[in-house]
N, C-alpha and C positions, 0 to 999 in steps of 0.2 A: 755135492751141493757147493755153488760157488759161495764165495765170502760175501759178497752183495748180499743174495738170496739169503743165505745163512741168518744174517742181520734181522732183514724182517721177520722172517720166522720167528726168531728169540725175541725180536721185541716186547712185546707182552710178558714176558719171562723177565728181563730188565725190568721195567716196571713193576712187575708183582715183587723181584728179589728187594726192592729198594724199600716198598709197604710192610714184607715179613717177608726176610730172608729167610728163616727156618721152613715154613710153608713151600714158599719156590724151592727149596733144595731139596726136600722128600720129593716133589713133585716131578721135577726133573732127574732124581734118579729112578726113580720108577721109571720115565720115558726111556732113560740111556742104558739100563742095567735091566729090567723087567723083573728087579724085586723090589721090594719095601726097605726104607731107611729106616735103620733102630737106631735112634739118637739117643735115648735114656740108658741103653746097653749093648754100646756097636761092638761088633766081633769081629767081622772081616774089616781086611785091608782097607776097601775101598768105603766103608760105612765112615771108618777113622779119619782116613782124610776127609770127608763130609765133616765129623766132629771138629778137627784140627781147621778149616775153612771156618767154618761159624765162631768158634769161642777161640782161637788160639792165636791171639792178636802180638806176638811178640813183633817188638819194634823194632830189631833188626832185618828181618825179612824185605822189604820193600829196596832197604841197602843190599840187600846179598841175592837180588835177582837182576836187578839193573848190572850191566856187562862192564860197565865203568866203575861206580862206587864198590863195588863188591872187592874190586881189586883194594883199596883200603881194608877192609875185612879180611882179605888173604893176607895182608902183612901185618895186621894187629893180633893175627893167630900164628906169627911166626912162619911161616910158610911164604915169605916172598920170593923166596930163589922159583916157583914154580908158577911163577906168573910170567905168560908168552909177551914180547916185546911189543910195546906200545909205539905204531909209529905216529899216529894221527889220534887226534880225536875231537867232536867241535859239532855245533847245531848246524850248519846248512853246508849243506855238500856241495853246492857251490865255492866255497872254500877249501875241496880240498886242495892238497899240493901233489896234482898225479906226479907233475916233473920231476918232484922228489924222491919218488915211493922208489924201490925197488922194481926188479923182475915179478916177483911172484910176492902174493901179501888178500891179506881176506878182511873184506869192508863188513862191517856188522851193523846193528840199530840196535840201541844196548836194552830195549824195553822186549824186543820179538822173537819168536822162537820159530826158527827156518827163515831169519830174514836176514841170509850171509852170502856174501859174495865173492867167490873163490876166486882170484887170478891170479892165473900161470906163465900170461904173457900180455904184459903191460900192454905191447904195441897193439893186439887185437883185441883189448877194452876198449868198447864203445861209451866213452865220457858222457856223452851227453843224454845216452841212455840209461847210463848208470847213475849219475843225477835225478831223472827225471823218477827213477823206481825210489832214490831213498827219499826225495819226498813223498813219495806213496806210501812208501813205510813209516817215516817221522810220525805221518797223521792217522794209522793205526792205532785202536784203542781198542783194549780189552772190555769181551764181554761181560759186562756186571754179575748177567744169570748164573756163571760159572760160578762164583766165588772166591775167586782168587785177588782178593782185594789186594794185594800188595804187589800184583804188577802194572807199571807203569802212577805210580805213587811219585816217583823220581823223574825230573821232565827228560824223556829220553834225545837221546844224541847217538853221534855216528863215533865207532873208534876203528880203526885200521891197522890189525897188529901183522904181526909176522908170518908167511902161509909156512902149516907147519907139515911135511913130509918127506918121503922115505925117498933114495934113489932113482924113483921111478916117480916121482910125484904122487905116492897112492897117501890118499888121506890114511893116518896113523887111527889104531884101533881105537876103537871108544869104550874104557873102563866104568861103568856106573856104578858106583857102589851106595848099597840100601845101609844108612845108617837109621836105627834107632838109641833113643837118648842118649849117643855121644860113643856107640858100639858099632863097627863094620858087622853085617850079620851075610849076606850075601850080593856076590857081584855079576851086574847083568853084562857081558861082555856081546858088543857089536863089531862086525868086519862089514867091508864093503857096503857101505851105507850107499855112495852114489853108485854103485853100477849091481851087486852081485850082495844083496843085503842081508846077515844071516847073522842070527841069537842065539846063545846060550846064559844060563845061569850056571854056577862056580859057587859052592860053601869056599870058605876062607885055607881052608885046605887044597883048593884047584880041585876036585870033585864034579866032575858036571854034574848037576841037581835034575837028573831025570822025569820026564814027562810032567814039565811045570812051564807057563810062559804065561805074559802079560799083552795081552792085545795079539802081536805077532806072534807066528808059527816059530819054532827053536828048531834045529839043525844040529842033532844029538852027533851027527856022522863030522859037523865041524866043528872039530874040539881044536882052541887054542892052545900051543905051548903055555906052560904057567912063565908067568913070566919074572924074572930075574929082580924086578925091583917090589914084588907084591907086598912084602912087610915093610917096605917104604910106604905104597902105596896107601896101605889099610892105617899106617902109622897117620896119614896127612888128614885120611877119611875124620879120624879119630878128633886129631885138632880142628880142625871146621864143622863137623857138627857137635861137637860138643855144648852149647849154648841152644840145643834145636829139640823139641821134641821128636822129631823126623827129620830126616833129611837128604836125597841121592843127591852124591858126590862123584861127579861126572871127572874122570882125570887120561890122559893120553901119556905114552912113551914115545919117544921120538930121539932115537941114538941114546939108548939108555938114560936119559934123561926125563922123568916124569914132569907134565905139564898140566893144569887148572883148565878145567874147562868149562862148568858150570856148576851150579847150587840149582836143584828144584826140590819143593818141596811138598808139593801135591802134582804125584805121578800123573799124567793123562786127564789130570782134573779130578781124580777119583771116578770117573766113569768108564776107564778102559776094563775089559775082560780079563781076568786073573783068573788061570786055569790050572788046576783043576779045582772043588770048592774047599778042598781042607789046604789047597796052598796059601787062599785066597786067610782062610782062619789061622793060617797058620803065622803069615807075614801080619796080621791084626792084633796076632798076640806079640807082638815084637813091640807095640807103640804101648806104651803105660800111661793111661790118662785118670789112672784110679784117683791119683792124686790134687788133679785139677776139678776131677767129677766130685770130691768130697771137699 
């Protein structure tokens, strides 16, 4: 379904989340999920983030999802050495400064997710194409019906930092780590996201977490090296969500160097597939809400 299409459809769904939010969200997870939301006593993962979207209004959030402020939040937790180099950043991309830029460098929209623009070779960036998309993205606006009220709360902008890769130009692996209350509990590790896409899950010990996956298929046969900086890694996990009831802490190596990649706080919207069902119970019991529920 295109993004147009998509819009109308939800429409109705927007407007009922804005009358009772509570209402609209059992209702749409039932459509996305094809079970019942228990909001008086959620258990699974994805019931939680339903709970954590409706009542879990921390005012940090809307800072630490925007791709620009969030970078303040990495260095008020200590952690600014692993923040990638800022070369641009500014509301109309008509202002960028291509002459400036380097060879290679990755334009972003700090409100969107998949709205990044990888270049490897300046000269065969088409400008005025590339312009003409981030005002399409600028004017992107999150669907209300989801619940994720804290994106795009921060008027989004364009920022231009450093393209970060290997010898070969292969995009660097993508470490997500599931923190709950301010604990690494496990890491969803991505390879080859643009060409040859493949998951696994890792306990904190490098383990691959056998016949368990989120939305996508896992590749038990591509097990990553553990890698050399991981109790760095889990260390950074630890400082940035610690302030969060939930939190994956998205981070990259690149020449032994660990780098920031993002903060999400409700995986897939709470609607993607967590397979099998006690894995799904089992990541639900990781988020403690006893405290906010009394």
């Amino acid at each position: 379904m295109n993004a147009t299409l998509k819009r109308w459809v939800l429409w109705p769904f927007n407007i009922m989340y804005k009358l009772c939010p509570v209402s609209e969200t059992k209702l749409l997870f039932v459509l996305k999920t094809g079970h019942r939301l228990n909001l008086k006593n959620p258990k699974t993962f994805n019931e939680k983030l339903q709970w954590i979207k409706l009542f879990d209004r921390n005012e940090r959030k809307p800072q630490c999802v925007d791709k620009y402020t969030v970078r303040n939040f990495i260095k008020e937790r200590g952690c600014g050495e692993i923040l990638n180099s800022l070369l641009w950043q500014g509301f109309d991309p008509k202002d960028i400064p291509f002459d400036n830029l380097p060879e290679k460098f990755v334009i972003k929209v700090t409100h969107g997710q998949g709205m990044n623009i990888i270049c490897k070779n300046k000269a065969a960036l088409d400008k005025k194409k590339t312009v003409k998309i981030l005002k399409k993205w600028l004017r992107t606006k999150y669907l209300p019906c989801y619940g994720e009220w804290f994106y795009g709360v921060i008027r989004p902008r364009i920022i231009i930092e450093k393209f970060l890769g290997d010898e070969n130009d292969q995009e660097p692996i993508d470490y997500k780590i599931f923190c709950f209350n301010g604990e690494p509990k496990l890491i969803d590790v991505h390879t080859g996201r643009f060409i040859d896409h493949k998951r696994n899950f890792y306990d904190l010990e490098w383990n691959v977490i056998k016949g368990v996956g989120i939305k996508y298929p896992t590749d038990e046969n591509e097990v990553v090296p553990k890698p050399d900086e991981l109790d760095l890694m889990l260390e950074y996990a630890r400082r940035l969500s610690k302030p969060f009831i939930h939190v994956r802490v998205d981070l990259y190596i690149v020449n032994n160097k660990v780098y920031f990649g993002e903060l999400t706080f409700t995986n897939g919207a709470g609607f993607d597939k967590v397979y099998p069902k006690e894995f799904d119970i089992k990541l639900g019991s990781y988020i403690d809400i006893k405290s906010y529920v009394d």
